[in-house]
C-alpha positions as CSV (number, residue, x, y, z in Angstrom):
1,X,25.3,-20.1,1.5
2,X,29.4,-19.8,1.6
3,X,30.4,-15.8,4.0
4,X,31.0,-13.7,0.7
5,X,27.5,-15.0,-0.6
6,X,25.9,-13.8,2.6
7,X,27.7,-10.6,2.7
8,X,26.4,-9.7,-1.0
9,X,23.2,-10.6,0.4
10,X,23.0,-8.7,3.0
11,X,24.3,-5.4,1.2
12,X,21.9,-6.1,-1.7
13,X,18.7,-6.8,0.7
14,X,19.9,-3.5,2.9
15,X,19.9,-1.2,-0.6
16,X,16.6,-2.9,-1.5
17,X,15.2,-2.1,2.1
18,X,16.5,1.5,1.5
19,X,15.0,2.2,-2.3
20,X,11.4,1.2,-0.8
21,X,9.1,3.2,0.6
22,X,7.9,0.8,2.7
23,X,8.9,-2.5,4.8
24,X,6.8,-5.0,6.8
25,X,8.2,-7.5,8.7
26,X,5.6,-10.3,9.7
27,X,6.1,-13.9,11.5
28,X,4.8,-16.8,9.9
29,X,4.7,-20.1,11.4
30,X,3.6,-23.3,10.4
31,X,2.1,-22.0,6.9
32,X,1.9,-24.8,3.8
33,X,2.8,-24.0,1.1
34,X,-0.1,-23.4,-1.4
35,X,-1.2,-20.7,1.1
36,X,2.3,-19.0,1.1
37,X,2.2,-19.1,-3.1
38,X,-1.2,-17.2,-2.8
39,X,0.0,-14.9,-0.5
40,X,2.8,-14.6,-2.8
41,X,0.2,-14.2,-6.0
42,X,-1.5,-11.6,-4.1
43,X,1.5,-10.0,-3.2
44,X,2.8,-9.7,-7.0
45,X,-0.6,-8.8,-8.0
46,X,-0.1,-5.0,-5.8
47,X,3.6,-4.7,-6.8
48,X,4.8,-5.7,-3.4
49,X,7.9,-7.9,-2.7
50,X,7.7,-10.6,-0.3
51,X,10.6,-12.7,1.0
52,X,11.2,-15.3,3.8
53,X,14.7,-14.2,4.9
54,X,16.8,-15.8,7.6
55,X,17.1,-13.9,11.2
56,X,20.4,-13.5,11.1
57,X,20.8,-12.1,7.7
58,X,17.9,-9.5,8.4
59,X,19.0,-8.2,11.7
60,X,22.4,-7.1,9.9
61,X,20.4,-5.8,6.7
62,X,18.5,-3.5,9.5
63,X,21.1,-2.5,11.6
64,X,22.2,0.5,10.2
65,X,18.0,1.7,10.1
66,X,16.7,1.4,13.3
67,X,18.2,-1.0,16.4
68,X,14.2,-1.0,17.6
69,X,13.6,-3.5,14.4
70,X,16.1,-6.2,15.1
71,X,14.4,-6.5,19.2
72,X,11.2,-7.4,18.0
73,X,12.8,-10.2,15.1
74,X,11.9,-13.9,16.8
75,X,10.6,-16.5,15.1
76,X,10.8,-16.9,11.1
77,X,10.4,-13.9,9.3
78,X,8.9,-12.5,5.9
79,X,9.6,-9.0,4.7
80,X,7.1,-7.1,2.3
81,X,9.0,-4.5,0.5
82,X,6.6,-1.5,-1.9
83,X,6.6,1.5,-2.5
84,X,3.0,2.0,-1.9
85,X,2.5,1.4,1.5
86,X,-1.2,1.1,1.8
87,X,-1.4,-1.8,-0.8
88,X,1.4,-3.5,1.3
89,X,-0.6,-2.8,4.3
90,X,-3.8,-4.0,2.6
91,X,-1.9,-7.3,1.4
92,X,-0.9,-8.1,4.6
93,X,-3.8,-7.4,6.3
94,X,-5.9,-9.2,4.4
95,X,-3.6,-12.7,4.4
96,X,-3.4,-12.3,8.6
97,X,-7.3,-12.1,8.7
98,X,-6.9,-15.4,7.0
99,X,-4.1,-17.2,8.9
100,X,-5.0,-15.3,12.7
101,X,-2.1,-17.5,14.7
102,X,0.4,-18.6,11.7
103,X,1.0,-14.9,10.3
104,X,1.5,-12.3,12.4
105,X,2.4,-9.1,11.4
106,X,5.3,-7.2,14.1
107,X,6.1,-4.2,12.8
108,X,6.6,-1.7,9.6
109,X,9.4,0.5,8.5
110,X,7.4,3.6,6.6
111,X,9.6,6.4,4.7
112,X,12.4,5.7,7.3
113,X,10.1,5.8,10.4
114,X,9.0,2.2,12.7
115,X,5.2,1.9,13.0
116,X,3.8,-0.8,15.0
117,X,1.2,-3.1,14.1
118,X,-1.5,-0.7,14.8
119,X,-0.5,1.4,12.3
120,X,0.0,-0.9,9.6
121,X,-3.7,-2.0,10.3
122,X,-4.5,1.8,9.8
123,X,-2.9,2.4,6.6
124,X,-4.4,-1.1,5.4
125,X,-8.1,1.1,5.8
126,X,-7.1,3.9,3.5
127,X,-8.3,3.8,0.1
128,X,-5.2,2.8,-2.2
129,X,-3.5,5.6,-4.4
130,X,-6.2,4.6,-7.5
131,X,-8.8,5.0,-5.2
132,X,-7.5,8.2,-4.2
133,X,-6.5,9.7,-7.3
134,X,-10.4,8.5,-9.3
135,X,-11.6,10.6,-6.4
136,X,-9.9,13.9,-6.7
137,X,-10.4,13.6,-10.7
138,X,-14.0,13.1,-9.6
139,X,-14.9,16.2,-7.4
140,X,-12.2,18.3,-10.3
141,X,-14.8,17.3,-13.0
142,X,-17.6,17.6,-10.8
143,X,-16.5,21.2,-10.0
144,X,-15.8,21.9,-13.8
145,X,-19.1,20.2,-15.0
146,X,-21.5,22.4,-12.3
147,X,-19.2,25.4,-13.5
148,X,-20.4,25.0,-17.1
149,X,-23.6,24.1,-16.1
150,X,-24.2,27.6,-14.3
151,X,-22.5,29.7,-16.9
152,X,-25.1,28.3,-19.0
153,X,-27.7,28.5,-17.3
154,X,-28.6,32.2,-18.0
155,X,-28.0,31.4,-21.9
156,X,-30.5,28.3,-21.4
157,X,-33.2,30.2,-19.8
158,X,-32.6,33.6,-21.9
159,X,-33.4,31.4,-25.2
160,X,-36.1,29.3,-23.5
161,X,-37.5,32.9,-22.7
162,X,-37.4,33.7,-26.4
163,X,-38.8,30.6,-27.5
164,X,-42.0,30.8,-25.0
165,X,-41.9,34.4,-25.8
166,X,-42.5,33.3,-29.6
167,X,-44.6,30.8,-29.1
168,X,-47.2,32.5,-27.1
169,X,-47.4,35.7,-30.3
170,X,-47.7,32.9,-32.8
């Protein structure tokens, strides 16, 4: 990779850090390659963006966001770009419980702000945005359905009144 192609690909990767909503940066050492194409798989699968980017060219994609990013870059690096941060959270998450030594997530960059690893771990427990959304369309319908239910209820038992009513003279 020649300077101008490095300098395109640092302004591209810096707009593509900026249009996400969300950015984790994780180390990953020593990790073959069928479990990297699975992680990438997985990845794909929640509309998260991984790549393997090169120190150098990441610390100067980051430096205009935060200079607390570049101090924590050692090692080889993978960024996971989304703009759904819990199912980034959750992919990553899930792939370090696999690989505990080779992948190590070190920090995240959420709607401008730096989380630590902590945090990343947290949002990973949240129920993803389906999840979220089946939930409030759930209690909505469960509100509307009981709703209905006791507006009818007086008609219900007025007619059942009726009926027993009529049944008992015939």
């Amino acid at each position: 990779m020649n300077r101008s192609e490095k300098i395109a690909f640092v302004e591209s990767f810096s707009d593509s850090i900026k249009r996400h909503e969300c950015m984790i940066v994780v180390r990953h050492n020593g990790i073959d390659s069928v479990s990297m194409t699975d992680l990438r798989r997985s990845a794909h699968a929640e509309n998260v963006s991984f790549r393997v980017v090169k120190n150098s060219l990441f610390k100067l994609s980051v430096k205009d966001l935060s200079s607390e990013i570049s101090s924590h870059i050692k090692g080889p690096v993978g960024v996971f770009l989304s703009e759904d941060p819990v199912a980034a959270s959750k992919v990553v998450s899930a792939f370090s419980k696999k690989k505990k030594e080779s992948f190590v997530p070190l920090l995240g960059l959420f709607s401008g702000n730096v989380v630590g690893v902590e945090e990343v771990n947290a949002f990973a427990a949240l129920p993803s945005f389906d999840e979220m959304r089946s939930v409030l369309l759930r209690t909505l319908l469960d509100s509307l359905t009981s709703l209905v239910r006791t507006l009818n209820a007086t008609q219900t038992a007025f007619v059942q009144t009726i009926f027993l009513h009529n049944q008992n003279n015939t």
